[in-house]
C-alpha positions in Angstrom: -0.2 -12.0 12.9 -1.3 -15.8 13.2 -0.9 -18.4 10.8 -3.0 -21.7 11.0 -2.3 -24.7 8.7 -5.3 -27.4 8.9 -4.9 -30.7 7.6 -6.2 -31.0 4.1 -3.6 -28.1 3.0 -6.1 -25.4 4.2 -4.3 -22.1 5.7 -5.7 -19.3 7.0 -3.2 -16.2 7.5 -4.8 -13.4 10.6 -3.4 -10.1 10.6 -4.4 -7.5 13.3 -3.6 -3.5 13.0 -4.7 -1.1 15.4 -4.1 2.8 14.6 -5.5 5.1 17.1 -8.7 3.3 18.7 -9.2 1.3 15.3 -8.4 -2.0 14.9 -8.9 -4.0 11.5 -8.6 -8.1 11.1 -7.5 -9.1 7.6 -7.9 -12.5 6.9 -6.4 -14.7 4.1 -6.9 -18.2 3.1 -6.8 -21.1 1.4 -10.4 -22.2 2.3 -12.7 -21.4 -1.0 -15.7 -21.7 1.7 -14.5 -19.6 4.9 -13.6 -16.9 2.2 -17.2 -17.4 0.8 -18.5 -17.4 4.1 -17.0 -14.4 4.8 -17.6 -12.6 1.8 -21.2 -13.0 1.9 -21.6 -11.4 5.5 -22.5 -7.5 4.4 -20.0 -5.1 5.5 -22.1 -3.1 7.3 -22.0 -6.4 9.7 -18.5 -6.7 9.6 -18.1 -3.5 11.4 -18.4 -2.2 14.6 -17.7 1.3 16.3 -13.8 1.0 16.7 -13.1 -2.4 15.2 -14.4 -3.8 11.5 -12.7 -7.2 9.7 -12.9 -9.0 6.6 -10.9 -10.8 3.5 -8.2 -9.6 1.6 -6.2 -10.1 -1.5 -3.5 -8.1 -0.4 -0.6 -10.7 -0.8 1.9 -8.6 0.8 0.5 -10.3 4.0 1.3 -13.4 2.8 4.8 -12.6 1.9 5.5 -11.2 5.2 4.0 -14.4 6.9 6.3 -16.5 4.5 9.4 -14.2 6.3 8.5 -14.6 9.3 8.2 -18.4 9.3 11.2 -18.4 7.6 10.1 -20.4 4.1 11.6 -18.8 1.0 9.3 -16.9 -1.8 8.2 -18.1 -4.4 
């Protein structure tokens, strides 16, 4: 997992799995435009024989990033 925090209040939260030879990148943040950018890549592209990424709502990332960095939920 990797959490970046730009200036301008934009964050970006990474989270990498890897089952078997699969890996998956989930990506949140803050950015209305990456997420856009992101979004609008088909994802057929966003795929590739053992490894495919892309956005997600999931917000259970987001609450595990907030316990790892130690900041309370809210």
């Amino acid at each position: 997992m990797l959490y970046f925090g730009l200036s301008g209040g934009r964050i970006y939260y990474l989270d990498y799995t890897m089952m078997r030879k699969d890996g998956e990148l989930r990506m949140i943040s803050s950015d209305k435009d990456f997420m856009n950018a992101v979004n609008a890549i088909k994802e057929d592209k966003r795929k590739s024989k053992n490894f495919k990424w892309g956005m997600t709502d999931q917000n259970i990332y987001i609450a595990r990033f907030n316990r790892l960095l130690g900041k309370r939920e809210e």
